[in-house]
N, C-alpha and C positions, 0 to 999 in steps of 0.2 A: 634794420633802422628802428631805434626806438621809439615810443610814442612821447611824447608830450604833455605831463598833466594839464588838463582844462584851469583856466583861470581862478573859475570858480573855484574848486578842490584847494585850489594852493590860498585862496581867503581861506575857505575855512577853518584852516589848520592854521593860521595866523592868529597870534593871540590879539584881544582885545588894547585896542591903543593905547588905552591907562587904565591903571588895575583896579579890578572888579572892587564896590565896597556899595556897601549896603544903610553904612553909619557912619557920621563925620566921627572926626578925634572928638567932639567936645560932648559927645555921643545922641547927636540927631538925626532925625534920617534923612540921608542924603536921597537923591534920584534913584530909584530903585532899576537894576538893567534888566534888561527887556528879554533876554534870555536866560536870566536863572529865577528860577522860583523863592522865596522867599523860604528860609525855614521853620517849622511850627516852632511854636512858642513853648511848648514843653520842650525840644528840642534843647533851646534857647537858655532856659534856665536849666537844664540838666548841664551842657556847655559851662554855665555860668558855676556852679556848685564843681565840676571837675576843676574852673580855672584857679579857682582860689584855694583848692586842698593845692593843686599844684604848685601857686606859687608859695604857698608856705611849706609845703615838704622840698622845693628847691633852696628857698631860705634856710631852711634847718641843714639842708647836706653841705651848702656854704658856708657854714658857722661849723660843720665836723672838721671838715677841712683845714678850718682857719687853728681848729684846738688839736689838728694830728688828729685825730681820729678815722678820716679816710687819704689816704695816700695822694689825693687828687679830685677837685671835680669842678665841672667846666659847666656853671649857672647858664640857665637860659629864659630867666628873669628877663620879660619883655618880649617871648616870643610863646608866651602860652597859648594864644589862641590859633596858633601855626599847627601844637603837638596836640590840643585839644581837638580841634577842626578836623585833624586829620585822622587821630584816633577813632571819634566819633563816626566818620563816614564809613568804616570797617563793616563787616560782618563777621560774628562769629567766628566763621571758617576761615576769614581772608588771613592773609599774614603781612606782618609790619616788618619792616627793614631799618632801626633805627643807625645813627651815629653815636658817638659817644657823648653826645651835646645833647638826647633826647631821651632823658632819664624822665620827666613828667609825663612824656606821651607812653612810655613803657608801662609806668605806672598805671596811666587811663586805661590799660588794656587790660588789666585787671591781676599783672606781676607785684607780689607779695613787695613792699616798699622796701624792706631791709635787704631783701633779696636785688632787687635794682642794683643796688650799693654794691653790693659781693665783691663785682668787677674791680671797684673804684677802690676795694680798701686792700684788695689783691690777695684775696682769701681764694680765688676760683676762676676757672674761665670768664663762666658766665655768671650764676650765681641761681638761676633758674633752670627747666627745661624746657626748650625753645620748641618743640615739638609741641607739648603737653597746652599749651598758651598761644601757640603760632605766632612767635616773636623774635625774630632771629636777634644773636648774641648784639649786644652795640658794639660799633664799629670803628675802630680808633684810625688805622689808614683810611685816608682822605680816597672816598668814592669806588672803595675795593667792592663795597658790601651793594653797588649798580648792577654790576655782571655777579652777582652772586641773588638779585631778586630779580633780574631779565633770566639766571638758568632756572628758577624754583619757578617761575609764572608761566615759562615755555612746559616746564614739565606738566606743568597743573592742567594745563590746553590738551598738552598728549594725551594726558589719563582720561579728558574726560571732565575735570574737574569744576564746578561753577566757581570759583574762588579767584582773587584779583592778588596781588603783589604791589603795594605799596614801602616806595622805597625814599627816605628820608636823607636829604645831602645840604653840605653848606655852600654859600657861593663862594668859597675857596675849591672845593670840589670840584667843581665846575673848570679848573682849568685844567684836571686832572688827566691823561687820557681816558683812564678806566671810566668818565663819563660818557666820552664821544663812542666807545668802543662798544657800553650799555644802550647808548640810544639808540645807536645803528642794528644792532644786534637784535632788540628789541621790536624795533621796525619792522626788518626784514622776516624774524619770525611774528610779528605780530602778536605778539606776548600781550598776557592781559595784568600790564603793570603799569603803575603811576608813580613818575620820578616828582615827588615836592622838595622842590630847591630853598628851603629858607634860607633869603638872602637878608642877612644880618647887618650886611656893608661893611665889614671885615674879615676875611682869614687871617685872624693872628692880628697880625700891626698894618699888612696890605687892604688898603684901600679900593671897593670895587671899578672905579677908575684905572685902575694900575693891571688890573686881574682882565676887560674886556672890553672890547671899544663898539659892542652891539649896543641898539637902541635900549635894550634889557635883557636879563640873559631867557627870558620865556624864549626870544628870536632863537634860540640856536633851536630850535626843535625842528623849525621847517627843513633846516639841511638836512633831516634823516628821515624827513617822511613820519616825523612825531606829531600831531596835534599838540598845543600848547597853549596854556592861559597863564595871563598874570591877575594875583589881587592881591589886596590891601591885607596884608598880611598880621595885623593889629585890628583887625576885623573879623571877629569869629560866626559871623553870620555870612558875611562873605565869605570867608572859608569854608564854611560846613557849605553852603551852597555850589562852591566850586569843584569842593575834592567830592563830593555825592556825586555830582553831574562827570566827572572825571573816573570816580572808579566803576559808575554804570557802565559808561562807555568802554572801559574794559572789559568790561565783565560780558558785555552784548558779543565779543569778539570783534568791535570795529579798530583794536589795536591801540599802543598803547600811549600815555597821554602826559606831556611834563606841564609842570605849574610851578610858575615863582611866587613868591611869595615875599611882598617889602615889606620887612619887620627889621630889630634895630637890635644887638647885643648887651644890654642895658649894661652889667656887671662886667668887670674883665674875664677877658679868652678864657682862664684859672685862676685859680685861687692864687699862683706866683705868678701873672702879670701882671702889669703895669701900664692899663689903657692911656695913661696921663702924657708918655712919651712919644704917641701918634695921633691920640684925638684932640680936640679942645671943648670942654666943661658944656659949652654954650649947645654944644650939636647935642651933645647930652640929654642937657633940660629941654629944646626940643621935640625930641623925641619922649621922653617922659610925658611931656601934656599928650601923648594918641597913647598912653597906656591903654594897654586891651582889657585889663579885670573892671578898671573905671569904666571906661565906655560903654561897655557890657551893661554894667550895672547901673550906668543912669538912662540908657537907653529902655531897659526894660522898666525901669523906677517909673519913668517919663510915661509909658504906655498902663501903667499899674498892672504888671506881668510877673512881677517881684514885690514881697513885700520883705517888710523890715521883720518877720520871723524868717523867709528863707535866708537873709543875709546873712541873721545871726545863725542860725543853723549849719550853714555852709565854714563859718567861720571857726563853729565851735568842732565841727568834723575834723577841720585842717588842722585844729590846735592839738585833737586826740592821735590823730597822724603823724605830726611833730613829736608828741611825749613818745609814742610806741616805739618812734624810727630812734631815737634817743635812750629810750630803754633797752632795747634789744641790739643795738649796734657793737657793746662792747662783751656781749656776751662769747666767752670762750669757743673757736670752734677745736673741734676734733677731727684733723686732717687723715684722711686714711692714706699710705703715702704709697698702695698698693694701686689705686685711685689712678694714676698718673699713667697706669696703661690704659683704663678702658676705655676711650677714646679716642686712640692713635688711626686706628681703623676698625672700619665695620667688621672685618673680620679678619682678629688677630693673626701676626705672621708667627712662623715655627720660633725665630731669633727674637722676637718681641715676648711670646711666653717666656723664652728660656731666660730673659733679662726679667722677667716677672718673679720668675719659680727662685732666682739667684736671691732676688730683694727681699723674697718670704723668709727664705731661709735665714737672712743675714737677722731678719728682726726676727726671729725664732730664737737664734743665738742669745742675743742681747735681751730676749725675756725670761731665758733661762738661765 
């Protein structure tokens, strides 16, 4: 006969009624909750200088986009303080699980900016080494890259490892199995990983009404035995406060922890869609007034925590960031095309060399 969890246990893995924030949209301080700490103020303006290189190095890769220059990319304009917040709460050692929507949080973790790109302009797998940075490749199947940061977080616990597994998903995601299959997984070994769900309020042209009939998707955590919070996802003080207090709690081994996170898709899904044939303008602007780089920045303005040299500082960074990614994006690469085995497996098969030694030889041919 089984036991029954205590009442109690089953609160406290219940996320908070409505989502944690720290700052109104118009950027004041709301009621501060009573269970997260508030984050320092240096914190705050480092946050604030990551959000703005970001959102102009996302404006710049949407304008490559628009001129062919990258094959593809999916803006995440109005959700920086989601990839910031979450970046920031990292350690060194930990590792990030992005999607393919979290090109500025990659960025934050200190991946060379052109390199980000690689993927997107289809020069490479990745474009980086995910090892060397603790970044795994971005992830274009929807919630595949859940059970691939619950196997890396379980291993990191075998070893021994002090290190957490933060894994990045959209609320499209979330209808996926590969998430149910993650949390459960996760649970049961008690993996020290944190699933942050940026819920956008669309997969594509679906509506999160249409996607799950939970009071929000933090709720599905308790059917796995996940601990779960939701916050204001356009709130990067609430964030860096909640994904801190979320990857401790991994990292302590009390097992592992989802968080939603209500933020808005500002820009279309890509560059070839056309939000205009599911949204309407109005939900739009909206959503524009809880911009997260503004509120940021008049919050701190408000408390004199920011002044008018870090603004323009932080401005003039993002602008060198824009010309660099600009400058070096259309520079020629030089594809080794020998390249295309070493990665197949950790350790080459007999038929994988011999299909290797065949391609040498062929371009031996044709240089002779």
């Amino acid at each position: 006969m089984s036991a029954t969890p205590a009442p109690q246990t089953v609160q406290i893995m219940l996320p908070a009624p409505a989502p944690i924030r720290f700052v109104t949209e118009s950027g004041k301080a709301a009621e501060a909750p009573a269970d997260y700490p508030a984050p320092p103020a240096e914190l705050l303006r480092e946050a604030y200088r990551r959000m703005v290189v970001g959102r102009r190095y996302d404006e710049q890769a949407t304008a490559l986009a628009k001129q062919g220059r990258l094959a593809v990319y999916p803006s995440s304009r109005g959700q920086e303080a989601c990839q910031i917040g979450a970046a920031l709460a990292l350690r060194e050692h930990d590792w990030l699980v992005p999607t393919y929507r979290d090109s500025v949080a990659v960025h934050a973790r200190g991946v060379d900016p052109v390199q980000v790109l690689t993927l997107l302009r289809g020069d490479w797998h990745c474009g980086y080494d995910p090892a060397a940075i603790r970044v795994a490749p971005q992830c274009t199947p929807l919630a595949t890259q859940l059970l691939h940061a619950t196997g890396m977080a379980d291993g990191m616990r075998r070893k021994g490892e002090d290190g957490v597994v933060l894994a990045l998903v959209g609320d499209g995601g979330t209808s996926e199995g590969d998430f149910h299959e993650a949390l459960n997984l996760a649970a049961v070994f008690r993996a020290p990983v944190v699933f942050l769900v940026q819920n956008n309020q669309y997969a594509i042209s679906v509506p999160l009404a249409r996607q799950t009939a939970a009071p929000t998707l933090a709720y599905k955590g308790i059917g796995y035995g996940v601990h779960a919070e939701q916050v204001d996802g356009n709130d990067v003080t609430a964030v860096l406060a909640v994904m801190t207090a979320a990857v401790e709690h991994a990292r302590r081994g009390d097992g592992p922890v989802l968080v939603e996170a209500h933020t808005y898709r500002v820009e279309p899904h890509t560059d070839s869609d056309d939000p205009s044939r599911y949204r309407e303008e109005e939900e739009t602007r909206r959503w524009a007034a809880a911009d997260p780089v503004r509120r940021l920045e008049t919050y701190l303005r408000d408390r004199e925590m920011l002044t008018e040299g870090d603004v323009e500082t932080a401005r003039a960074e993002a602008e060198a960031v824009a010309a660099d990614v600009r400058e070096r994006i259309d520079l020629d690469q030089t594809p080794d095309p020998l390249a295309l085995f070493d990665h197949v497996y950790a350790e080459p098969t007999p038929q994988l060399l011999e299909q290797r030694d065949q391609l040498a030889a062929e371009m031996k041919e044709r240089e002779d």
